[in-house]
C-alpha positions in Angstrom: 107.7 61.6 126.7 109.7 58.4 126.5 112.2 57.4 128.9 115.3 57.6 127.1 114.4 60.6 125.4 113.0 62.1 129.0 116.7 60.5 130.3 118.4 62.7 127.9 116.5 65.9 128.2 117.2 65.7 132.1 121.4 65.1 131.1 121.3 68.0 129.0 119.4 70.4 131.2 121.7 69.3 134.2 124.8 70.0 131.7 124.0 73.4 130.9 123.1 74.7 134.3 126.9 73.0 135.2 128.5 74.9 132.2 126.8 78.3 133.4 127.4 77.4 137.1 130.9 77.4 135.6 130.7 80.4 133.3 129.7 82.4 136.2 132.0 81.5 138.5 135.0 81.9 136.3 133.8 85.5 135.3 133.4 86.1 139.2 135.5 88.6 140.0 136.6 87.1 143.6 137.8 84.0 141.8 141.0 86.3 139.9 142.3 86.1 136.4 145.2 84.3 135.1 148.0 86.4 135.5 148.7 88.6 132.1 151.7 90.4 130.6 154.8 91.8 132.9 153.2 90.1 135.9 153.1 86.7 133.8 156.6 87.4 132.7 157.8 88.0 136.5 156.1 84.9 137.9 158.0 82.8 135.0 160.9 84.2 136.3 161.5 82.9 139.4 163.5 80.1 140.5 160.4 78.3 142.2 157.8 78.2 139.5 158.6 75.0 137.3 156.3 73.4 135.1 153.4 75.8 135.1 153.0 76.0 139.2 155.1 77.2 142.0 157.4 74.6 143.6 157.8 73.9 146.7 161.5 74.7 148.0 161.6 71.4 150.4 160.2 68.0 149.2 156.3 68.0 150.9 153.7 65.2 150.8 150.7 66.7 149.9 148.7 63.6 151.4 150.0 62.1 155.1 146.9 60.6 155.8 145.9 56.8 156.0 144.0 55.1 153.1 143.8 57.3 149.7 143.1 60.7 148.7 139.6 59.5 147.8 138.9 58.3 151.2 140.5 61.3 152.9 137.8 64.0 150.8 135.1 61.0 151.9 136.0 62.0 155.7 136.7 65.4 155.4 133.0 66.1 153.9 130.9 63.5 155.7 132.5 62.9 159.1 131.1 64.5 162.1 133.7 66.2 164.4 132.7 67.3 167.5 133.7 70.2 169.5 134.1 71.9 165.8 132.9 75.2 167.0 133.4 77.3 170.7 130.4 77.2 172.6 130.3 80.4 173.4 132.0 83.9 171.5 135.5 83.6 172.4 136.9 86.4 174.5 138.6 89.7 172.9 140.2 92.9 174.0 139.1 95.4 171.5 142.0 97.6 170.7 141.7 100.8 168.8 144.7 100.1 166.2 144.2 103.3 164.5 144.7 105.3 167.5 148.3 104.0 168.9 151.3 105.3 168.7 153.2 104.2 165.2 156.6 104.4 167.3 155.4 102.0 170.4 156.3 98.3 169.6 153.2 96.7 169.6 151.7 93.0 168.8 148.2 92.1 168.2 146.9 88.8 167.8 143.8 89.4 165.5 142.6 86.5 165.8 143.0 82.9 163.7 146.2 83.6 162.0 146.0 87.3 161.8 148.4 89.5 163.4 148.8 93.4 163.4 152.3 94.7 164.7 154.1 97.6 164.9 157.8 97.7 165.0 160.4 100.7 164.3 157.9 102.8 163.2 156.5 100.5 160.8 153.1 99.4 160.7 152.7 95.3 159.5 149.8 93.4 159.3 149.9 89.7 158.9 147.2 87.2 157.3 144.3 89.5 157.7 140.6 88.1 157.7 138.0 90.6 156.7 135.1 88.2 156.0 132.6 86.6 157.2 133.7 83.4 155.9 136.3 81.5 154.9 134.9 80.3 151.3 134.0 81.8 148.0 130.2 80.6 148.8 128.9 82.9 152.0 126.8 79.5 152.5 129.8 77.4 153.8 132.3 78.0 156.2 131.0 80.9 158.4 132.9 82.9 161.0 132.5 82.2 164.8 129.7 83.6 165.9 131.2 87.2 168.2 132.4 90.7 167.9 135.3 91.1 165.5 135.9 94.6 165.7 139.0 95.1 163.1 137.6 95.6 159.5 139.9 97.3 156.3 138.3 100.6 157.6 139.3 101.1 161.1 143.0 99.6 160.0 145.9 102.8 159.8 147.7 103.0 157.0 150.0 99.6 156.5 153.6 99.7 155.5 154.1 96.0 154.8 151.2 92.9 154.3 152.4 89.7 154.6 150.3 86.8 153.3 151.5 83.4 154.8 149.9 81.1 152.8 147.2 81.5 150.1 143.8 80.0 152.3 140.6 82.0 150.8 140.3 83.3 153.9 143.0 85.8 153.8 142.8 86.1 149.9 138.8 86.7 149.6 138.0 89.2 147.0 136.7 91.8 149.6 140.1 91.6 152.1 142.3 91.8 149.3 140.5 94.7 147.8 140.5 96.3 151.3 
C-alpha cells in the first residue's frame, strides 16, 4: 500500500473507533441524559440558569492558577505529587448506622466529604460515596486501599440527601441509583 493512501486508511480507522468510543459513551447510562420535558421546563425556570448552564450566584474564577489553562491540564496530568496516597488504610470506627436510634442526635463522618447525621428524628446523609472510584472509567482514580463498611445497602431509610457539589464521585451512576 502506498504511504498516503496507508496515511489515510490509519486516519479513518482511528476516526471511527473515536466516533464509537463516543457513541458508546454517550448511550452509557452512568453518563445521564439531557434533561427532557417538566424537568427541562423546571431547570429553565430558575433564577440561576442563564444562557444554557447554571450560574454562579457570586462572581468565581474558574482558573487561579499561574500560567494558562493549557499549562494548568499539562501539570495536573503529568506532574508527580508525592505523598498522593496514605501509606497505610486510614483508621475507621465501623458504626452500624442501621441499628441507632432515629431520635439520638448523631454525626458521622463517612469519610472524604461524606457525612451521615441524624437530627430531630430525621435521618440526612451528605455527599455519599458508594464506589470504588471516583471516575466514569474504573481504570482511573481508585478508592484508598481499606475497609469502607457503609454501602446503599446497610444505609436506613434517608429522609433528606444533600449533594454539595456535583464531583462523579458522589453522582456515579451506581450511588445515585442506590
Amino acid at each position: 500500500m502506498r504511504k498516503p493512501l496507508r496515511f489515510w486508511v490509519t486516519g479513518v480507522i482511528i476516526m471511527l473507533a473515536a466516533a464509537t468510543g463516543a457513541l458508546a459513551l454517550y448511550l452509557a447510562p452512568g453518563f445521564g441524559a439531557a434533561p427532557q420535558g417538566e424537568r427541562k421546563a423546571l431547570i429553565a425556570r430558575s433564577p440561576h440558569y442563564r444562557d444554557g448552564q447554571f450560574q454562579n450566584q457570586e462572581p468565581t474564577r474558574v482558573f487561579t492558577g499561574e500560567g494558562n489553562q493549557w499549562a494548568a491540564w499539562g501539570e495536573f496530568l503529568f506532574k508527580r505529587i508525592d505523598n498522593l496516597k496514605p501509606a497505610r488504610p486510614l483508621p475507621l470506627v465501623h458504626t452500624d448506622i442501621a441499628s441507632l436510634d432515629k431520635n439520638e442526635a448523631v454525626a458521622l463522618w463517612l469519610g472524604h466529604s461524606s457525612w451521615y447525621i441524624q437530627l430531630a428524628g430525621k435521618r440526612i446523609l451528605i455527599d455519599p460515596v458508594f464506589s470504588g472510584y471516583a471516575s466514569p472509567f474504573a481504570l482511573f482514580n481508585r478508592a484508598f486501599t481499606g475497609d469502607y463498611p457503609w454501602s446503599a445497602n446497610n444505609m436506613p431509610e434517608i429522609d433528606l440527601l444533600v449533594i454539595s457539589h456535583d464531583h462523579y464521585d458522589h453522582l456515579d451512576y451506581a450511588t445515585i441509583r442506590a
